[in-house]
C-alpha positions, 0 to 999 in steps of 0.5 A: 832341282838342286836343294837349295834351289839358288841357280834354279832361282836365278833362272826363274827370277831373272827375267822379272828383275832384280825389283820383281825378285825382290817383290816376289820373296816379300810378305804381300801387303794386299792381301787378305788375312789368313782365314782357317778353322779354329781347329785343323786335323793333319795326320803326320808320322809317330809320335817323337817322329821328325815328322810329328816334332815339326807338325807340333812346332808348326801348330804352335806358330798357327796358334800364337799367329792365328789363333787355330787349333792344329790336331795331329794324328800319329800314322805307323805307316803311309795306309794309316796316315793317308785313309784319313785323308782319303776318306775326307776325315782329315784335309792334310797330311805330312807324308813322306814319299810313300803316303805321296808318290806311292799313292798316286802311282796305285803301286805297293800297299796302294795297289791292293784292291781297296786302294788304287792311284790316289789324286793326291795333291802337294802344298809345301815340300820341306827340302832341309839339309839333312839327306835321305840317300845311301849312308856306307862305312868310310873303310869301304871306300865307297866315294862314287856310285860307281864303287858299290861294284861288289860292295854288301848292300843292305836289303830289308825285307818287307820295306820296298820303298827302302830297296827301290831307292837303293835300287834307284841310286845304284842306277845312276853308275849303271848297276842294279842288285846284280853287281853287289852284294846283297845282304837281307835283314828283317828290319832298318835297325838290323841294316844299319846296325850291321854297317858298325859290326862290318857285315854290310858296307852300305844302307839306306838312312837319313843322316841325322837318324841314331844310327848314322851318328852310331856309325860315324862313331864306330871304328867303320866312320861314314860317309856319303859317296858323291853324285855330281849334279852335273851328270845329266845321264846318271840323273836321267837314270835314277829319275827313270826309277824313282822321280822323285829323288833331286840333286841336294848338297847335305850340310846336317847329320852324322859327319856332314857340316856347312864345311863338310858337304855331302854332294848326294841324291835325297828326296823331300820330306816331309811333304805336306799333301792334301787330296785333289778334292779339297776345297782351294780356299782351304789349301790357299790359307793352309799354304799361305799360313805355313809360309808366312809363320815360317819365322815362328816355327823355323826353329822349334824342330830339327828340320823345320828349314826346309819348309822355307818358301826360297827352298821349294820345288814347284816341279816334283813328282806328285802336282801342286793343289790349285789352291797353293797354286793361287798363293804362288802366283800371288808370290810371282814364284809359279811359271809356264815351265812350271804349269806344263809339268804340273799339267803333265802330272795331272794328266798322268793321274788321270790315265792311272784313275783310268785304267784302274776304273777299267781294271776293277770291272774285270778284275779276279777276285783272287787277291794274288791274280788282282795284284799281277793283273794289275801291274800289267794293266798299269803298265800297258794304260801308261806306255799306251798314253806315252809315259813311264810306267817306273814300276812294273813289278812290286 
């Protein structure tokens, strides 16, 4: 699942020949027209976001192609982004790993007692050559994930998606928070902020966020430690924690280059997601309009690359829509591999829909007690059915 996906591409293309390959990456002629409401509402992240700069890039692609209207709705947090769409008010959403993964999982703020385990469902996954990975200070000598060992690490306090992916990374040389130094924050600024003033040797950042260039410009310098593709055993491990990590090679942000490449561990974002319930013709032409306008929007934002069909992940960690299965198909691009995973995916959900209908009837109405109830009653639901429960504790 590597980011940009050219072996795996190989892999799956080869047995179609070299004309089906080719066939399968053209525009087919066939089809039918796009057909979308003059107006369509996606929530995506704040204003002056990446997130939100790409989603107004995009909606000036539909416009010019389409003539449709794309409204975008800024969201603080994955709760404002994604009540919208739970509430059928809005069909899409660019979200990250938390409005996504999170929600489908009925864990952190959708683990509460007005949430629990979303059906959501992915159309695109933008896959750029920026990273969302572990940044540290080049005097540290971090090059491995072996030598965070005794190493400051940035903890922020109250961003637990922030800690479980260090927590995930530090996994794949075998170590948890117990092997470094853990150093609190209030806030990601704070974190990476500390990395320049030498209080910390490590944080987790995108690359191409204000404060990776800050400490690529410090006297500290940065750098990214490596995670080789190859180690199937330190992959298996992070995975365990966070399924949603693959392996990239970054090419974009502070200190990285075409030349300069970061070997790393990153997920996708932003991921354009809907709900299980929305209509298949809607999502079809949805995905089928953001692939076939990708030409018109692939500049107009930093990161706008990675929404390039070539670049997908048709097995992540949330399941594809059936209606951005239809466009695939079309494209020769979905496989039996493929479908098996997805099939998995949806089974998972079903266990989490499950076990969460169980729970609520017995559940107390004491909010603390409902939460840990819950993280047990999760858990049990997916070990019985044979599945990994990641989280058991948040």
């Amino acid at each position: 699942m590597k980011r940009n996906l050219n072996r795996k591409l190989i892999c799956t293309l080869g047995s179609l020949g070299a004309l089906g390959a080719l066939l399968a990456w053209s525009v087919p002629t066939s089809a039918q027209s796009v057909k979308l409401p003059e107006t369509l509402t996606w929530t995506a992240y704040d204003v002056g976001s990446g997130g939100y700069n790409q989603a107004v890039a995009i909606g000036n692609a539909l416009k010019n192609k389409y003539q449709v209207n794309l409204r975008v709705l800024p969201g603080k947090n994955d709760v404002s982004r994604n009540i919208p769409l739970r509430d059928g008010k809005v069909p899409f959403s660019a979200n990250g790993v938390g409005g996504s993964y999170l929600a489908q999982e009925g864990v952190y703020e959708f683990g509460a007692r007005d949430w629990g385990p979303q059906a959501v469902r992915a159309l695109l996954l933008n896959n750029s050559d920026a990273l969302l990975t572990i940044v540290t200070a080049k005097d540290a000598n971090i090059n491995t994930a072996a030598d965070f060992k005794g190493k400051r690490v940035a903890w922020v306090v109250g961003a637990p998606s922030l800690n479980q992916n260090i927590t995930a990374l530090l996994a794949f040389a075998n170590l948890t928070w117990n092997d470094v130094k853990k150093v609190e924050f209030g806030g990601f600024g704070q974190a990476m902020d500390a990395i320049v003033n030498n209080q910390v040797d490590a944080a987790f950042s995108s690359t191409i966020s204000g404060q990776a260039y800050k400490i690529a410009s410090s006297s500290r310098g940065i750098t990214y430690p490596t995670f080789p593709h190859a180690d199937k055993a330190g992959w298996a491990r992070v995975n365990k924690v966070a399924p949603f990590f693959v392996p990239a090679f970054g090419t974009e942000g502070a200190g990285l280059s075409k030349e300069n490449k970061a070997e790393a561990a990153t997920y996708p974002y932003p991921v354009l997601m809907t709900m299980k319930t929305t209509e298949n013709d809607l999502v079809y032409n949805m995905t089928k309009a953001m692939v076939e306008t990708f030409n018109d929007y692939k500049d107009g934002a930093p990161g706008n690359s990675g929404w390039d069909i070539k670049r997908q992940i048709f097995a992540w960690a949330i399941p594809m829509h059936e209606g951005a299965i239809k466009y695939f198909n079309e494209r020769g691009l979905w496989t039996e591999a493929y479908k098996k995973h997805n099939d998995a995916l949806v089974k998972r959900q079903d266990t989490l829909a499950a076990a969460w209908t169980a729970y609520k009837t017995k559940a107390s109405a004491d909010d603390n007690e409902f939460k840990q109830g819950w993280m047990k009653a999760r858990a049990e639901a997916l070990t019985k059915a044979g599945m990994e429960p990641v989280l058991t504790a948040w």
